[in-house]
Steps between C-alpha positions, in 0.01 A plus 500: 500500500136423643179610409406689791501886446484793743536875390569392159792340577530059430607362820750200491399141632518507922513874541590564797423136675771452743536092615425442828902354550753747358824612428592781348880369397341180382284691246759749421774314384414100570215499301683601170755242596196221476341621233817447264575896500792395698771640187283853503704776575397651881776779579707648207789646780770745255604177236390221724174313455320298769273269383209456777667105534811674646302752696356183651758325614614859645222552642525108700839547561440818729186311633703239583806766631201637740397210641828357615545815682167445683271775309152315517130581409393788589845687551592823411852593276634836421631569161712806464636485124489674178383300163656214436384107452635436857151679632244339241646213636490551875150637443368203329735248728326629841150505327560169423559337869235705596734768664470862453710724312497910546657668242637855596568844351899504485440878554400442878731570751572398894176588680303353165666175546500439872086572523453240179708222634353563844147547402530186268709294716684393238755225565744540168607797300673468136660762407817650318835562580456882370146546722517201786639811772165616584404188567795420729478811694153427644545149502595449929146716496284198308484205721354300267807511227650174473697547210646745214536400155761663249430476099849540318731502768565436873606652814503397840204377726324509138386161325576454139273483256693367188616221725223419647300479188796288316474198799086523457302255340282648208217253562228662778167345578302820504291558865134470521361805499152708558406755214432657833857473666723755511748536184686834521541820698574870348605802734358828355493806720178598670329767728619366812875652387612118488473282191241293537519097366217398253453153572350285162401169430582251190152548387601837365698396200142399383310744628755800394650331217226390317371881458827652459684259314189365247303739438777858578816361351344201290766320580606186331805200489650753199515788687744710600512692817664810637468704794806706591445518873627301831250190549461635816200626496133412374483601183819389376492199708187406335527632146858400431503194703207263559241626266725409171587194707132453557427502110827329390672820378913608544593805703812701432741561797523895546789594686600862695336799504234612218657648188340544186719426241559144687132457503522559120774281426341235692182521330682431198744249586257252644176546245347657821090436471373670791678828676361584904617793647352802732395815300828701626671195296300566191540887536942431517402266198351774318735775609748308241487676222477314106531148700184366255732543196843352710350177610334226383181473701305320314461181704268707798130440471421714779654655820359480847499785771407536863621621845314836420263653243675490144428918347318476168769681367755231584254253286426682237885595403592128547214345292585809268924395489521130539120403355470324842207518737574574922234312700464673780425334851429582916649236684619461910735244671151383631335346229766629180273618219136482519379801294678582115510494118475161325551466148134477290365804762500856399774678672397874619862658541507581844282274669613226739263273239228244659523230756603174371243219399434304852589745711255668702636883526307823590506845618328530814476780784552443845201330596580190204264686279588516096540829408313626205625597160739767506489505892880442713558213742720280558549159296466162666531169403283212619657274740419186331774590234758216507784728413417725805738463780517289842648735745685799589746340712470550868252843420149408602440877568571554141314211392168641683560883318502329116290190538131575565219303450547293192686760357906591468523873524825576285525864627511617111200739378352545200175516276337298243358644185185383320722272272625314852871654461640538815677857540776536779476778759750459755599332850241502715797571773851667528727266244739655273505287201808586309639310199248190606592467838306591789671661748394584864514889600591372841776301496644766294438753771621269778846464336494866440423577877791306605768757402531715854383829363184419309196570702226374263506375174182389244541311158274599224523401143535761271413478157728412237505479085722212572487291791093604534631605899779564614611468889505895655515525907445818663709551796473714815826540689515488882727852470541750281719376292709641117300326201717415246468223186766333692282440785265376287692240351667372860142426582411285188835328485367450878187320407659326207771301744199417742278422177456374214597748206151508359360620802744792533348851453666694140407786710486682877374814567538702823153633646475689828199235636255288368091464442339330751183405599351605836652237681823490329558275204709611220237563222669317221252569307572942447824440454398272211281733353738795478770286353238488188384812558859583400573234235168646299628899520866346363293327229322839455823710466699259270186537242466876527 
């Protein structure tokens, strides 16, 4: 560690100095190779052990499977696949040859998957044999699609990964590449009803990674990571991929859907060191009852949570069962996390925590003002922070509504208390964040709309002890029409074939018509505000 200090924390040698050439596969993996860490133990995957030498010659060998197909610089791939080493290394393989790889939700469906390979022009997509139909369906619709890719099996018109990668050289001279060029692309739904691609650059394994993983998770080459979530997204993606690569540190494979007593288990198996999850996670974790006396837990020195604000309750029965600290964080697809708890700060349950040494963050009203103590607006990040993203692909209109000035607008408010704590408020617009995930009201309602009798439909979250929101659409029929719970259900299991399952409401209710404004937009924002309007008087009644 350096000398340098900044909010009482010691900052490590080259914080957040990104080289003017590089590659974020190179410093991932390579670099370990080089530095005689080569035998260090990358992926533990069920009783399998890849060391981050044999990740590397994966890693060239899909490189090397890419370029023979004609994937260059600057091109776009589609991955469509649940955990498994196959991904880390197509990820690391495209970075590495300079193409770029877009890892996607296996939860999205059709219409999902024909606007991100079209708006990405992607000219590959790896995939499954269980989850490569969505991709074929819409494929005579993406122009650009050269080629499709099958892990673990084949079919026809498909290419074959296990052979391809078995005739591939593992040797790759890596491409020379910008801290400035583009390295990956995530799709995360936005306002516009479409999800929108986050374009970043390799400079934000520094510029992310050196926050997150050295001063959040203090990671190091003896830890242990685990985050029980697809890589699909940012914060997994980050926090259970290249930020323990970053620092040298082994990740545990997490396969399937999130279950507690596997989480558990897992913990124990591998000597787990550092646990990430989303506060529903932690509140499923804690719903387990005498789990602190089942398993041995000993090896976690401290758990990590973000995708929405962690309750105070949630940390104080954890630090209370397991003796183990939750460091809570805000972070976006745009920049990851910029604002949390680090170990050697005070942690206020409840608070977001403070931004992270080097990066400029405030809360600021409309005019790029700071707000004063105690005072709502909306946090932004400075644009000169290297972990900041490039782009939204092909969405300059939504570029001009976030980025103002020299500032990032991250359409989150909140207030900052005398100490500096950062306290979250809400979305600044109509999101549903359930379970993590953000989740436009209007591609909800535009799937709902397409059954012949709806009229109108609007998506609100509604609050939930579990899943913070949950998905409810109010629906107006074109007739009068019998209500029933089965009509209810034949519009969700509507939504959930056009959508992913996440985004599918866990409720519908049947209004006569909806608030509007004076010129006729659904006011999202009533509907929202009687849904907790109800949710408190439930709370009210179950304590009388």
């Amino acid at each position: 560690m350096g000398t340098v200090k900044e909010s009482g924390i010691e900052l490590p040698e080259g914080y957040l100095q990104v080289p003017a050439r590089f590659n974020m596969a190179v410093h991932a993996v390579d670099r370990h190779v080089k530095e005689g860490r080569g035998n260090n133990v990358a992926i533990y995957d069920g009783e399998k052990k890849i060391t981050f030498a044999e990740l590397m010659a994966l890693e060239n060998k899909f490189g090397n499977v890419l370029k023979n197909l004609g994937v260059k610089k600057d091109d776009a791939f589609l991955i469509r696949s649940s955990n498994c080493v196959a991904v880390f290394a197509a990820v690391l393989g495209g970075m590495k040859i300079g193409a770029v790889p877009i890892p996607t939700n296996t939860m999205f469906r059709t219409r999902e998957m024909e606007h991100i390979l079209k708006n990405s022009d992607a000219v590959l997509a790896l995939s499954t044999p269980e989850l490569v139909d969505v991709i074929e369906e819409v494929k005579d619709k993406c122009p650009t699609l050269k080629h499709i890719m099958l892990i673990g099996g084949e079919k026809p018109g498909c290419l074959s990964y296990d052979k391809l990668m078995k005739d591939a050289s593992p040797k790759l001279e890596a491409e020379d590449t910008s801290k400035d060029d583009r390295s990956y692309i995530l799709y995360t739904s936005g306002t516009t009803g479409n999800p929108k691609g986050v374009e970043h650059a390799h400079r934000w394994l520094i510029g992310s990674g050196d926050p997150i993983a050295k001063l959040a998770l203090r990671l190091t080459p003896q830890d242990i990571v685990l985050h029980p979530q697809e890589i699909s997204f940012m914060f997994p993606f980050g926090n259970s991929f290249f930020y323990p690569f970053h620092c040298g540190s082994a990740v545990v494979l997490y396969y399937g859907r999130f279950n507690p007593d596997t989480v558990f288990k897992f913990v124990q198996k591998y000597k787990v060191t550092v646990l990430n999850g989303v506060p529903t996670m932690y509140r499923m974790l804690l719903a387990e009852k005498g789990t602190e006396k089942k398993y041995d837990l000993s090896s976690l020195k401290l758990c990590h949570s973000a995708g929405e604000p962690l309750p105070a309750e949630s940390f104080n029965e954890f630090l209370h069962r397991f003796g183990v600290k939750i460091y809570d964080c805000l972070g976006q697809t745009e920049p990851h996390e910029f604002v949390g708890n680090i170990p050697g700060w005070e942690i206020k349950p409840g608070s977001m925590g403070k931004p992270f040494p080097g990066v400029d963050v405030r809360i600021l009203d409309d005019d790029q003002n700071e707000c004063p103590v105690g005072e709502t607006g909306e946090i932004a990040i400075n644009r000169n922070h290297p972990g900041l993203f490039l782009s939204y692909r092909k969405m300059p209109e939504r570029e001009e509504q976030v980025l103002r000035g020299e500032w990032y607008y991250t359409q989150d408010k909140a207030y900052k208390d005398e100490d500096g704590y950062f306290w979250y408020v809400s979305r600044s617009d109509d999101l549903i964040k359930s379970r993590g995930y953000l989740i436009s009201p209007k591609e909800v309602e535009e799937a709902c709309v397409e059954l012949p009798w709806v009229l109108e439909a609007a998506a609100v979250g509604s609050p939930d002890p579990l899943m913070g929101q949950k998905v409810k659409v109010f629906v107006t029929m074109r007739e009068k029409k019998e209500t029933s719970q089965e009509l209810a259900e034949s519009v969700i299991e509507h939504i959930k074939a056009r959508l992913a399952p996440y985004k599918a409401p866990k409720e519908v209710e049947f209004v006569e018509e909806l608030p509007k404004t004076a010129t006729g937009k659904i006011r999202r924002k009533v509907l929202k505000e009687l849904e907790e309007q109800r949710y408190k008087e439930k709370l009210a009644e179950a304590a009388q």
